[in-house]
C-alpha positions as a Markdown table, in Angstrom:
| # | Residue | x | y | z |
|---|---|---|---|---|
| 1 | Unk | 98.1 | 135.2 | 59.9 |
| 2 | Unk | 97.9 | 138.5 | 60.4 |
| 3 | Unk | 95.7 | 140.9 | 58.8 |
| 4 | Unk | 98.1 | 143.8 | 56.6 |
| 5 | Unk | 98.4 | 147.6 | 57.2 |
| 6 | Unk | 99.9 | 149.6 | 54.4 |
| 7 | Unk | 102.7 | 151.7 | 55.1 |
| 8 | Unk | 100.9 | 154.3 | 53.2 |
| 9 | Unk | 99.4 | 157.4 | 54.7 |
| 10 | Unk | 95.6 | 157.1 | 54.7 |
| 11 | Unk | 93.5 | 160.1 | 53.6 |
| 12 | Unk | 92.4 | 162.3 | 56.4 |
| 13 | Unk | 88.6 | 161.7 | 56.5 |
| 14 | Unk | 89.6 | 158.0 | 56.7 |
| 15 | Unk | 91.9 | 158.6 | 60.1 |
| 16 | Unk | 90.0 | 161.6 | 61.5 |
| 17 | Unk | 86.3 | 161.4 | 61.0 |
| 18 | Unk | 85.3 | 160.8 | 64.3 |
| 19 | Unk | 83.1 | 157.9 | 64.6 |
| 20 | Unk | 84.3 | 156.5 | 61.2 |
| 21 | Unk | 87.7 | 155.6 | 62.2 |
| 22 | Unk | 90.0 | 152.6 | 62.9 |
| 23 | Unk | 92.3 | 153.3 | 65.9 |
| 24 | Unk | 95.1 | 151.9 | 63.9 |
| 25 | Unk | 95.0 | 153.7 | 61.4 |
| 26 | Unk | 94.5 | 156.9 | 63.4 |
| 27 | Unk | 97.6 | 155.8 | 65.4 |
| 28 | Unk | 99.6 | 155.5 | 61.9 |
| 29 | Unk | 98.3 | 159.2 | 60.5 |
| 30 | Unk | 99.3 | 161.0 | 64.0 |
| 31 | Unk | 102.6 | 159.0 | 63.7 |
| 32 | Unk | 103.2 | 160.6 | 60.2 |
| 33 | Unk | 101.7 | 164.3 | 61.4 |
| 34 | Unk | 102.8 | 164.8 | 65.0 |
| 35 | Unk | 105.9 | 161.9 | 65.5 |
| 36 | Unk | 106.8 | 163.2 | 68.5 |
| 37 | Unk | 103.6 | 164.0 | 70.2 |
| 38 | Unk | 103.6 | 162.4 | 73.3 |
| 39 | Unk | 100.3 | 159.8 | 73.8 |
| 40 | Unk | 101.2 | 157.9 | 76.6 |
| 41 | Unk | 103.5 | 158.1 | 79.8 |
| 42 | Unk | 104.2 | 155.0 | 81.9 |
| 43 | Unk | 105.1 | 155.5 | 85.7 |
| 44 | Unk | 108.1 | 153.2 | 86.7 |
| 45 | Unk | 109.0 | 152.3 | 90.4 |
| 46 | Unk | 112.9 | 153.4 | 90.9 |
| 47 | Unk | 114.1 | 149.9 | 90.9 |
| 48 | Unk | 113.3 | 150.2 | 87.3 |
| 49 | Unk | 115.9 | 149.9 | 84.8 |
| 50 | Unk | 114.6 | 152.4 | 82.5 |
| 51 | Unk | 115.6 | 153.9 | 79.2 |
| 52 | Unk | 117.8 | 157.3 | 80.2 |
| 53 | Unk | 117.5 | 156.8 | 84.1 |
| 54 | Unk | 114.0 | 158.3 | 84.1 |
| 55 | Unk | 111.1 | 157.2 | 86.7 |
| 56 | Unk | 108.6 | 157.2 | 83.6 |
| 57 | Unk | 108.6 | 156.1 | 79.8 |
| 58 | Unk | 107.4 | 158.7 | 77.3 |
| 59 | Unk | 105.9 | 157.2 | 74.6 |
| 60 | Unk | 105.2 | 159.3 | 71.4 |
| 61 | Unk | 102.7 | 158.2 | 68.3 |
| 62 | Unk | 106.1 | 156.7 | 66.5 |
| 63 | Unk | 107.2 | 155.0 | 69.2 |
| 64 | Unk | 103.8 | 153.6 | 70.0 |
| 65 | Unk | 103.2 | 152.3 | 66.2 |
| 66 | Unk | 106.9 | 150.8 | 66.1 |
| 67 | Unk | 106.3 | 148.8 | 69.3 |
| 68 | Unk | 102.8 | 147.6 | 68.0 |
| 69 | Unk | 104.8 | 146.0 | 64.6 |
| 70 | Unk | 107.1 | 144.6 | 66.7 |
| 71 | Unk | 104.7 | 142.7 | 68.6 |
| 72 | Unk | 102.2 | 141.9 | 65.8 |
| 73 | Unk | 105.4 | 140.5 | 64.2 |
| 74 | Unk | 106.0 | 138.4 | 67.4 |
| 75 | Unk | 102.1 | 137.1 | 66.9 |
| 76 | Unk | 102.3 | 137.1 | 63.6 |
| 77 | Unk | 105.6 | 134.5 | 63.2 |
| 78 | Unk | 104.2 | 132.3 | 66.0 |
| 79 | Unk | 100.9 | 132.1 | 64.7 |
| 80 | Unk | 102.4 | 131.2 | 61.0 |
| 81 | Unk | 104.1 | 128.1 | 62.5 |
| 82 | Unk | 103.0 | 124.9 | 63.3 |
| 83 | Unk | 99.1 | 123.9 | 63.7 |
| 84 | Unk | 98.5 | 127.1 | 65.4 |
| 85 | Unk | 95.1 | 129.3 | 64.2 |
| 86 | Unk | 95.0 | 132.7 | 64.6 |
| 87 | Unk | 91.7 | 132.2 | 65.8 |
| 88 | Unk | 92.0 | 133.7 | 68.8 |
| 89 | Unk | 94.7 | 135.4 | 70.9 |
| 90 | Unk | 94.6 | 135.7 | 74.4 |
| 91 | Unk | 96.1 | 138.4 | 76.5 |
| 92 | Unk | 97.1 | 137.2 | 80.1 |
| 93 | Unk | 99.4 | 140.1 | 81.3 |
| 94 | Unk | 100.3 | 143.6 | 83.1 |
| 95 | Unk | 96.7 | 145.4 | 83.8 |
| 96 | Unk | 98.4 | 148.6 | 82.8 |
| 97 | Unk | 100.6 | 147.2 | 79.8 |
| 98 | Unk | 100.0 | 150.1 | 77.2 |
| 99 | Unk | 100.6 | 148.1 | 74.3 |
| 100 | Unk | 97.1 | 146.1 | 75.4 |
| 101 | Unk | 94.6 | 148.8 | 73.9 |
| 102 | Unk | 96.9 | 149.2 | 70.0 |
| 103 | Unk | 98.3 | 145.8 | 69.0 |
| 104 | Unk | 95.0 | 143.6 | 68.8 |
| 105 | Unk | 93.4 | 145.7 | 66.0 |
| 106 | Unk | 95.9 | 143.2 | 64.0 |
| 107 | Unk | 94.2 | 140.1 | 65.7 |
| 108 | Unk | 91.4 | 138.9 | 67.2 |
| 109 | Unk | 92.3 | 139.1 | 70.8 |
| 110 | Unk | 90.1 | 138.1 | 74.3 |
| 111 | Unk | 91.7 | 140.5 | 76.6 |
| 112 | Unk | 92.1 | 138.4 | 80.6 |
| 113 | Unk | 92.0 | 139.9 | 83.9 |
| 114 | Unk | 94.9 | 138.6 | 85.7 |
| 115 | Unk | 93.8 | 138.1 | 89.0 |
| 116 | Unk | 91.0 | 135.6 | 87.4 |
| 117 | Unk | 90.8 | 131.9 | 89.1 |
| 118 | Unk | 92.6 | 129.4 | 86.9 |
| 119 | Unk | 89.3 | 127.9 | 86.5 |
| 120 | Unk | 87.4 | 131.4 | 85.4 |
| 121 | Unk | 90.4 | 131.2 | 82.6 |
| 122 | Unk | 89.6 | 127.9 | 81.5 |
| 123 | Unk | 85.9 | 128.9 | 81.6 |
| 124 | Unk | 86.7 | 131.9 | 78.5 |
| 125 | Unk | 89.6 | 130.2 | 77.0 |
| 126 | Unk | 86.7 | 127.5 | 76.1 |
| 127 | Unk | 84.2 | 129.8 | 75.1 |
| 128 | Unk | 86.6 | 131.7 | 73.0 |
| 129 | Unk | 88.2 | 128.4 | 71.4 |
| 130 | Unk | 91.6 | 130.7 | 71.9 |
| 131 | Unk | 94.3 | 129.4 | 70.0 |
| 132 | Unk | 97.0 | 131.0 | 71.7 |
| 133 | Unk | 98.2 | 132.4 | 75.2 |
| 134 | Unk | 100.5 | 135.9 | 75.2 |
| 135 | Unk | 101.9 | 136.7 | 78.5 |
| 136 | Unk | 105.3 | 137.7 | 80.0 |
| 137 | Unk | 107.4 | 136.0 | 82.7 |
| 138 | Unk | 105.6 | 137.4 | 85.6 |
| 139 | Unk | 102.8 | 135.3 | 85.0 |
| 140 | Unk | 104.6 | 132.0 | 84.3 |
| 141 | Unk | 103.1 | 130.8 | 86.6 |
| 142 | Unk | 99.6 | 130.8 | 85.9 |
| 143 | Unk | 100.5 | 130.1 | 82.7 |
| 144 | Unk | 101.2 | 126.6 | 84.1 |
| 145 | Unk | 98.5 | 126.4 | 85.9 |
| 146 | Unk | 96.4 | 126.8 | 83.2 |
| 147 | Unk | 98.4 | 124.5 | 80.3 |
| 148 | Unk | 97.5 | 121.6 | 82.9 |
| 149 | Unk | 94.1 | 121.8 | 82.4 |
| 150 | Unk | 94.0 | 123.0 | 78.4 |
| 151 | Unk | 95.9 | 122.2 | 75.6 |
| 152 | Unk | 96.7 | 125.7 | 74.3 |
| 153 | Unk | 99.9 | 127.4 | 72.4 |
| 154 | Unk | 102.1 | 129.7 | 74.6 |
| 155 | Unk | 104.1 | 133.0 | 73.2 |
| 156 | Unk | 106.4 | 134.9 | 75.8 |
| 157 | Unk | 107.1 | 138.2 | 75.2 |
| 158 | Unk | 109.4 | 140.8 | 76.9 |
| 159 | Unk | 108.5 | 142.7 | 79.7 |
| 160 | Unk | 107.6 | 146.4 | 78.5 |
| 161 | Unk | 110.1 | 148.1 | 79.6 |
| 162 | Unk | 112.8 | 145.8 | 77.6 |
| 163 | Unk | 110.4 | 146.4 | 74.7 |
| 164 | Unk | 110.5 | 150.2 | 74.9 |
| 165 | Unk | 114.3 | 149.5 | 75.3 |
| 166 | Unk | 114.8 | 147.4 | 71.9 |
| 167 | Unk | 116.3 | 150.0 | 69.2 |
| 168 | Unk | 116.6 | 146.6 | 66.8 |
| 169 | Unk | 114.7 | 148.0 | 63.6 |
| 170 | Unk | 111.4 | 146.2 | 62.7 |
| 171 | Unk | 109.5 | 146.2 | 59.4 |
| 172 | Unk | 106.2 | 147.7 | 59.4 |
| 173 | Unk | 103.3 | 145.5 | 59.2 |
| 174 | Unk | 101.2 | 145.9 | 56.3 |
| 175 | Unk | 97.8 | 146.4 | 56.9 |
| 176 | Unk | 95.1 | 147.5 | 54.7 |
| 177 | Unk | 91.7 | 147.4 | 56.5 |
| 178 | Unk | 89.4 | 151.0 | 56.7 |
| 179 | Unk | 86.5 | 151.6 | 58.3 |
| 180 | Unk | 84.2 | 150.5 | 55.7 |
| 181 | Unk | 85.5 | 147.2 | 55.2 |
| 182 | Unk | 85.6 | 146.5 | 58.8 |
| 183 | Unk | 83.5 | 148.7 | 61.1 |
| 184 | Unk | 81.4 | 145.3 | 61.8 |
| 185 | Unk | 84.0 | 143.5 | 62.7 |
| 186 | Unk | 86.1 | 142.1 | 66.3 |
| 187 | Unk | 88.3 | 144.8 | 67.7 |
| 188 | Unk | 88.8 | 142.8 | 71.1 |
| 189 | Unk | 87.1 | 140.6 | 73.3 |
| 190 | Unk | 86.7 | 141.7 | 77.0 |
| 191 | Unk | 85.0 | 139.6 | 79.3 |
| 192 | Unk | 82.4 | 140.3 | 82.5 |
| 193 | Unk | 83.6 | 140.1 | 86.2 |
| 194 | Unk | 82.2 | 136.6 | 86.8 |
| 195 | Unk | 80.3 | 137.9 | 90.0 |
| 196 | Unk | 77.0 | 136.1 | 89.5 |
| 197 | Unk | 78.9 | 133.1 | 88.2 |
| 198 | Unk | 81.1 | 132.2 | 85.3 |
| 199 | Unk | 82.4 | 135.2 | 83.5 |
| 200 | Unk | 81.4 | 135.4 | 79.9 |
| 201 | Unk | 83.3 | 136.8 | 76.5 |
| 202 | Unk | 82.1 | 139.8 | 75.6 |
| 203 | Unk | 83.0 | 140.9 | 71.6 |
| 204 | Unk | 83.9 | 144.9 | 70.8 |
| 205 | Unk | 83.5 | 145.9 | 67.3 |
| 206 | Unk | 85.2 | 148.8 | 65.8 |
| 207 | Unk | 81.9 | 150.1 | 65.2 |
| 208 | Unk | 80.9 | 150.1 | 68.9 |
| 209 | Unk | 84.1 | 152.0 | 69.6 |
| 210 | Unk | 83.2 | 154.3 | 66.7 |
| 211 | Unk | 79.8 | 154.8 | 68.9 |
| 212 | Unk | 81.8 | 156.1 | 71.7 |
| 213 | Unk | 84.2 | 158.1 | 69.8 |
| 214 | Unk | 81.0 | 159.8 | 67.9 |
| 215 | Unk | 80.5 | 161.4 | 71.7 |
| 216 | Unk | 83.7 | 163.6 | 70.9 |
| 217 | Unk | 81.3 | 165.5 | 69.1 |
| 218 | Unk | 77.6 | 165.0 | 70.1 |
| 219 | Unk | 77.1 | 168.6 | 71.6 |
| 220 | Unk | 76.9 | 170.2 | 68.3 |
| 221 | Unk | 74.1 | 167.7 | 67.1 |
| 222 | Unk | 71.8 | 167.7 | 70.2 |
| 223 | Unk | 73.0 | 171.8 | 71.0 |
| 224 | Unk | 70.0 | 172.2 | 73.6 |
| 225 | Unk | 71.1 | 169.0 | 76.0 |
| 226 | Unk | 75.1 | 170.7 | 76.4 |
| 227 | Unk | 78.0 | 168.8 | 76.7 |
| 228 | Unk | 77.6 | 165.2 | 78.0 |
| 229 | Unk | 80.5 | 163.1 | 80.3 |
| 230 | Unk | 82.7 | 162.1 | 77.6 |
| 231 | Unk | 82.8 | 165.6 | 75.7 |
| 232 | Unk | 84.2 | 166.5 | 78.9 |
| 233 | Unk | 86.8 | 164.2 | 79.5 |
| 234 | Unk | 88.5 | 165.0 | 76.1 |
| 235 | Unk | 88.9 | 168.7 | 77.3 |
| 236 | Unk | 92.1 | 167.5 | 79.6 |
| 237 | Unk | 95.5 | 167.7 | 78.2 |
| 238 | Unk | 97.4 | 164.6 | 80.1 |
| 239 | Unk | 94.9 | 162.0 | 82.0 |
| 240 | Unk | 95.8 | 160.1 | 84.9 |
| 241 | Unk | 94.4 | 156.3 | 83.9 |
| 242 | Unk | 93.7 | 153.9 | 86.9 |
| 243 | Unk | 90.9 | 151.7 | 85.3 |
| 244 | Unk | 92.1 | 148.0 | 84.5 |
| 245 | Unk | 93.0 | 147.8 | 80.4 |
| 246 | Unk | 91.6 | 144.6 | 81.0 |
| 247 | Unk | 87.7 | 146.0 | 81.4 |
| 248 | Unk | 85.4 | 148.1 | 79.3 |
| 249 | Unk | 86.2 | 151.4 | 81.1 |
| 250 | Unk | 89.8 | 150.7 | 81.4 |
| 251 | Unk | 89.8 | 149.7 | 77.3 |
| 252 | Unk | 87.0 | 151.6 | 76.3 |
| 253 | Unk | 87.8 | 155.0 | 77.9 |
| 254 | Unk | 91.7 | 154.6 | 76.8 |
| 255 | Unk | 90.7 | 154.3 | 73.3 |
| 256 | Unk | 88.5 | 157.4 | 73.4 |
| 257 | Unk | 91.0 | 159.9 | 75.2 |
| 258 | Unk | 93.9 | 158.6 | 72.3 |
| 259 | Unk | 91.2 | 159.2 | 69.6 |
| 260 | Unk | 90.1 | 162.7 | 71.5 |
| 261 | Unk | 94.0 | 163.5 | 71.3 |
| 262 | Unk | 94.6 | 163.4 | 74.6 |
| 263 | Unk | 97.9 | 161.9 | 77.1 |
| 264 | Unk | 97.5 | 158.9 | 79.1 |
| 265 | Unk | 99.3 | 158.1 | 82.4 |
| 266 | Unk | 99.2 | 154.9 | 83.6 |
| 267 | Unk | 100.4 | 154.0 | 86.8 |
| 268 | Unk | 102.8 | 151.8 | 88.2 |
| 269 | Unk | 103.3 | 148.0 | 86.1 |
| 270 | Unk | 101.9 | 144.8 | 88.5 |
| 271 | Unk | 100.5 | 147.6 | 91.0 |
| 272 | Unk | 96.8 | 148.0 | 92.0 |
| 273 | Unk | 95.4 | 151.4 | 92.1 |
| 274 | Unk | 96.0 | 153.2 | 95.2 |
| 275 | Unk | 95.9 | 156.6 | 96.8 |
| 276 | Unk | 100.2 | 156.5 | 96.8 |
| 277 | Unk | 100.0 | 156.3 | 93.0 |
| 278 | Unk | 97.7 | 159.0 | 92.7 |
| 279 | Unk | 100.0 | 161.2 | 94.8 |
| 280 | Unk | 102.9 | 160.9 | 92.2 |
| 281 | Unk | 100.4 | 160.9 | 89.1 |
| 282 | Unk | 99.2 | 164.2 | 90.6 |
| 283 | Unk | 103.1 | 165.4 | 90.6 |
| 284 | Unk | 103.3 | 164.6 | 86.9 |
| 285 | Unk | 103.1 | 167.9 | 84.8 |
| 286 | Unk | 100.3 | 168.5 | 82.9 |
| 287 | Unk | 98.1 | 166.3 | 84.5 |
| 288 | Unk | 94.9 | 167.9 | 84.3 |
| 289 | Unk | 92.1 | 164.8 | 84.8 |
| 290 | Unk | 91.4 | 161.6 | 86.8 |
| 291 | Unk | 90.0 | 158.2 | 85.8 |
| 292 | Unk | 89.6 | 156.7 | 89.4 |
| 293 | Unk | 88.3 | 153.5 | 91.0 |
| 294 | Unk | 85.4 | 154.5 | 93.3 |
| 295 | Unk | 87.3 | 153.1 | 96.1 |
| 296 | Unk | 89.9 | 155.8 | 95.6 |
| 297 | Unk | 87.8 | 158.6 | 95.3 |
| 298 | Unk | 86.6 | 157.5 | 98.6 |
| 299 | Unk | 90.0 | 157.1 | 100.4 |
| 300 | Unk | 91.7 | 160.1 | 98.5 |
| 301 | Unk | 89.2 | 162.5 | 100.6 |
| 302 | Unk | 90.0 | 161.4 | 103.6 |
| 303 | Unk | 93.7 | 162.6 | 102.6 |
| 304 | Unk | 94.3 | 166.1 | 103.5 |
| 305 | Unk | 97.4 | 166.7 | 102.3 |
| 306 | Unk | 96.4 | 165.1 | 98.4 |
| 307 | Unk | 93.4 | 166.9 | 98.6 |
| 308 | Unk | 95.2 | 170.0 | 97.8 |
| 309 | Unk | 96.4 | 169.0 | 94.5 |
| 310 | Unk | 92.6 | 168.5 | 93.3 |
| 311 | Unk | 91.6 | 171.6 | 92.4 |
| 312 | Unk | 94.5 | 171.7 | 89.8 |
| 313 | Unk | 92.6 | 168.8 | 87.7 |
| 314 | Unk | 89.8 | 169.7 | 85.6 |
| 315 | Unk | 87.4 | 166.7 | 86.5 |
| 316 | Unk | 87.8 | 163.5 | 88.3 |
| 317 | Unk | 85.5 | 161.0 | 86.9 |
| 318 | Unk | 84.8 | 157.6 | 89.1 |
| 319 | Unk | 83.7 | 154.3 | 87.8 |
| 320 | Unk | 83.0 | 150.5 | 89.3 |
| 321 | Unk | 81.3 | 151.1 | 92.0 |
| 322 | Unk | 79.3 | 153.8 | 94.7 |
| 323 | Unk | 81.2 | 157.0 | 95.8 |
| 324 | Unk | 79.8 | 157.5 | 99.5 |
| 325 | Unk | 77.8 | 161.1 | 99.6 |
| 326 | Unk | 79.9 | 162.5 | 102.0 |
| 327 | Unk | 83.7 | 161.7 | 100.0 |
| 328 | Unk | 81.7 | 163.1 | 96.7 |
| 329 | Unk | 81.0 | 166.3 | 98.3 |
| 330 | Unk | 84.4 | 166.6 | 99.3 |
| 331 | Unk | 86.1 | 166.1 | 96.0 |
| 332 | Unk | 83.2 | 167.8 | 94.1 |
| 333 | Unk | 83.8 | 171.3 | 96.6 |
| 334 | Unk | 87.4 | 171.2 | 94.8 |
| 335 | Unk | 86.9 | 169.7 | 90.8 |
| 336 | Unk | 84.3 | 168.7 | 88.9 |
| 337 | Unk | 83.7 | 164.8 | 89.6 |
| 338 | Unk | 81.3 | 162.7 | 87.2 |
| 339 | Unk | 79.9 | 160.1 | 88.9 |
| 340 | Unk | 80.4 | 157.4 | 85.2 |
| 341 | Unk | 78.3 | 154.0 | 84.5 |
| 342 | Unk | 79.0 | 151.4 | 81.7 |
| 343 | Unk | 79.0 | 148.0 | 81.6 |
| 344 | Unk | 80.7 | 145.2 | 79.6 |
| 345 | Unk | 77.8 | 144.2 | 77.7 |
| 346 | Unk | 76.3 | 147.4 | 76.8 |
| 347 | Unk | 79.5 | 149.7 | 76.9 |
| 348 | Unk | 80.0 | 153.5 | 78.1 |
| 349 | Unk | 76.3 | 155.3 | 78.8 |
| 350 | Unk | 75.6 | 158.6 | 77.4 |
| 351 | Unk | 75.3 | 161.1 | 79.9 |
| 352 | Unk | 75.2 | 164.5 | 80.6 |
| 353 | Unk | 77.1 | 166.1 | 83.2 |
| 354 | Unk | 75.0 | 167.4 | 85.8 |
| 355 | Unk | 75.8 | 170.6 | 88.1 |
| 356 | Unk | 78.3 | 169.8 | 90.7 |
| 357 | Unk | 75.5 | 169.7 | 93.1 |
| 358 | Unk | 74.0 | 166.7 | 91.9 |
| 359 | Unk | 77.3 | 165.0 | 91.2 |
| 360 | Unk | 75.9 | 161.5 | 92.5 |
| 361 | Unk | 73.0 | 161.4 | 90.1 |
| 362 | Unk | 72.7 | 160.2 | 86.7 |
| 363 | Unk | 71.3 | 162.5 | 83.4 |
| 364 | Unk | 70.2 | 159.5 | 80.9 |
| 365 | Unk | 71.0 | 161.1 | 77.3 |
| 366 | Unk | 67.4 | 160.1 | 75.3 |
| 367 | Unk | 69.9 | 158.0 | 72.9 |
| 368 | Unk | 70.6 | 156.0 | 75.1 |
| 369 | Unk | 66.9 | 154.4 | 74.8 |
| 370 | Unk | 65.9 | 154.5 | 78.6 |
| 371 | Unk | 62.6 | 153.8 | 80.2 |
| 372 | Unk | 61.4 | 153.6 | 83.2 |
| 373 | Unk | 59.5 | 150.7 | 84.0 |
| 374 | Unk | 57.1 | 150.2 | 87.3 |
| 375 | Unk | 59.3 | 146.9 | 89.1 |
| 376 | Unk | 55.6 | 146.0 | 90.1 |
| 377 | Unk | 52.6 | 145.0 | 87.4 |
| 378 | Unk | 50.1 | 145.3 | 90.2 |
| 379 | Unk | 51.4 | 148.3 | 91.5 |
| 380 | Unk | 52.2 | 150.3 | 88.0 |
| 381 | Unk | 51.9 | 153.8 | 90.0 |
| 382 | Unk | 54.4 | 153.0 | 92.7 |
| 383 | Unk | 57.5 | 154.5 | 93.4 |
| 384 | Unk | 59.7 | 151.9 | 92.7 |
| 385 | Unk | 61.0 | 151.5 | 88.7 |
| 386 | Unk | 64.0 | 149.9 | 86.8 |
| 387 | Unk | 66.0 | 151.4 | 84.0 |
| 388 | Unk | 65.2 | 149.5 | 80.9 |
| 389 | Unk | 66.9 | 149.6 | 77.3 |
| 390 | Unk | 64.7 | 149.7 | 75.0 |
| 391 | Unk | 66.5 | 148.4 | 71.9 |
| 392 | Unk | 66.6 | 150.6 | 68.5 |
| 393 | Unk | 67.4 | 148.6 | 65.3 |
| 394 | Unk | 68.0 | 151.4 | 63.1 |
C-alpha cells in the first residue's frame, strides 16, 4: 500500500530548508502558498486534443499535486488487490511524462528507459524483483513483449494529456513521511545505459537528492570558490528541459530546478530531442535557460537562423556526451554554456563554473573528493592521471 501524506500544511523549515526537504512535501507547501504558480509547461504537437485549444499544458503546483493523488490512487487501488506487492513499481512510459519525477515519492519505483531491448528490461525487472509494470497504451506493445518472458502485474494508465483533462475530483492521499524519518530511504530507482553490458538498478535516496539540492546554496559556505554549475542554473526563470526523465540528469536536474523554484518545459511527448524542438522552446516566453543533449548543442550551431535566439538565454548547460571545440565556441560567443558531468552511480558533480573561455574544461569543487592518480605505477611522474573519488564516510 501506499505510504500516507497528510493533508496538513507542514511547517516551513520542514518544506523549505534546502537540503532537508522531501520534494513531496515541498510540492504540497507551494500548492498551499503560490496555487497558481506555474511549475511546469508541456509542449503539445497541434494534432493534440488539448485542454482550451492551446499548443502547451500549464501546469501549476495545485494542478501538479492533484494529478500526483490521482495516480498514486491508481497504484495504490491496484497494488491493494490481489497477490500484488508494492515492492516495486516500474515505470515503462513517455521520456518526458511530467508526472515521472512527483508521483514515486509515494512508492518505490525503478524508473525504464523506453527504447531499452526487451531483454535489458527483463535484465532490471529481475534485479528489482518489480512487482508491477505502469505504462500507457503507446507502449502496449512492449508491454507484451515483455509479459512473455516474465510473470509480472500490469496497470494502464491514461495518456497525460487525458489526465490533465480529468476535472473528476480525487481525495488527497495521506501521507505523513518528513525528512527525518525518511532522508535514508528509496526516492526512485534509475538505472545505467547498459553500454558495457547489462544495465544495472541504481537506488536514489531522498538524501542524495537533498545533496544536490544543498548546491542551491553552497556559495555562501565556501564564499572564496564563487558560484558553482548548479547555483547557476537556479538563476533562470522558465528552463527548457531536454534530458530523458528516465536518467540521472533528466531526474536529477528536474528535481533540483522545481526545488530551486524554477519552470520547466519539456518538449514534445514520444519525441526525441532535436534542434526543431528547441526552435519552438526558444519561442516560449520566459524561457531564459537550456538543458541540452551534447548532440544538440553541436547541431544547433551550425543553425544560423536559431542561433540568434541564444543570447536571450542565460546559460545553456550540455550533458551526455563531448561538445566539439569548435560548436562550444560558437554557442559560448553568445550565452554562457557549462560544459555538466554526472553519472548514474555517483549523481551530479560539484563544479564551478569556469570563464566562458574555458567553457570545455572542468573545475572539480574539493567536495567532491577528487585526486589525481598517475594511470602508471612505474611512471608516477608522467603526464597521464585518472580522476579518482576518494570516498569520505563522514
Amino acid at each position: 500500500m501506499a505510504e500516507t501524506r497528510s493533508t496538513e500544511v507542514r511547517s516551513e523549515k520542514e518544506c523549505f530548508q534546502i537540503g532537508h526537504r522531501l520534494l513531496l512535501n515541498f510540492l504540497a507547501a507551494m500548492a498551499h502558498e503560490e496555487p497558481d504558480k506555474p511549475v511546469m509547461r508541456q509542449l503539445l504537437p497541434s494534432t493534440t486534443h488539448a485542454p482550451d485549444g492551446r499548443n502547451e499544458i500549464i501546469l501549476s503546483y495545485q494542478s501538479i499535486i492533484i494529478l500526483v493523488d490521482r495516480v498514486a490512487w491508481m497504484l495504490s487501488r491496484r497494488l491493494s488487490q490481489g497477490d500484488v506487492s508494492p515492492q516495486t513499481v516500474r515505470d515503462l512510459g513517455d521520456k518526458t511524462h511530467p508526472l515521472t519525477i512527483n508521483v514515486y515519492p509515494v512508492f518505490q519505483a525503478l524508473l525504464l528507459w523506453p527504447r531499452n531491448s526487451v531483454s535489458m528490461h527483463q535484465v532490471l525487472l529481475e534485479e528489482s524483483q518489480s512487482a508491477l509494470l505502469l505504462c500507457d497504451n503507446a507502449f502496449a506493445t512492449t508491454e507484451t513483449e515483455i509479459r512473455k518472458q516474465q510473470d509480472i502485474d500490469l496497470l494502464f494508465i491514461p495518456d497525460f494529456v487525458d489526465l490533465v483533462n480529468d476535472s473528476g475530483p480525487v481525495e488527497p492521499i495521506p501521507y505523513v513521511d518528513t525528512w527525518f524519518t525518511s532522508h535514508g530511504k528509496p526516492l526512485v530507482t534509475l538505472h545505467t545505459t547498459g553500454s558495457t553490458g547489462n544495465p544495472a538498478p541504481v537506488t536514489m535516496t531522498h538524501s542524495a537528492l537533498g545533496s544536490i539540492d544543498r548546491q542551491q546554496n553552497l556559495s555562501e559556505k565556501d564564499p572564496a570558490g564563487g558560484k558553482c554549475q548548479l547555483e547557476v542554473l537556479a538563476e533562470a526563470s522558465t528552463v527548457y528541459m531536454a534530458f530523458s526523465l528516465f536518467h540521472v540528469a533528466g531526474f536529477g536536474l528536474n528535481c533540483y530546478l522545481i526545488l530551486a523554484g524554477c519552470t520547466l518545459l519539456f518538449g514534445y511527448p514520444r519525441q526525441p530531442p532535436s534542434v526543431a524542438a528547441l526552435r519552438t522552446a526558444l519561442k516560449v516566453s520566459n524561457v531564459d535557460g537550456a538543458l541540452l543533449p551534447t548532440s544538440i548543442i553541436d547541431e544547433l550551431s551550425c543553425n544560423a537562423v536559431l542561433l540568434e535566439a541564444v543570447p536571450r538565454l542565460r546559460y545553456i548547460f550540455g550533458g551526455g556526451g563531448f561538445i566539439s571545440r569548435g560548436a562550444g565556441d560558437i554557442i559560448a560567443q553568445r550565452t554562457r554554456l557549462l560544459n555538466g558531468l554526472g553519472s548514474t552511480e555517483c549523481g551530479s558533480f560539484i563544479q564551478y563554473s569556469t570563464d566562458p573561455t574555458y567553457w570545455a574544461y572542468y573545475h572539480f569543487h574539493p567536495w567532491n573528493g577528487v585526486r589525481w592518480q598517475p594511470v602508471s605505477d612505474q611512471e608516477p611522474q608522467g603526464e597521464d592521471f585518472e580522476l579518482v573519488l576518494k570516498r569520505d564516510e563522514s
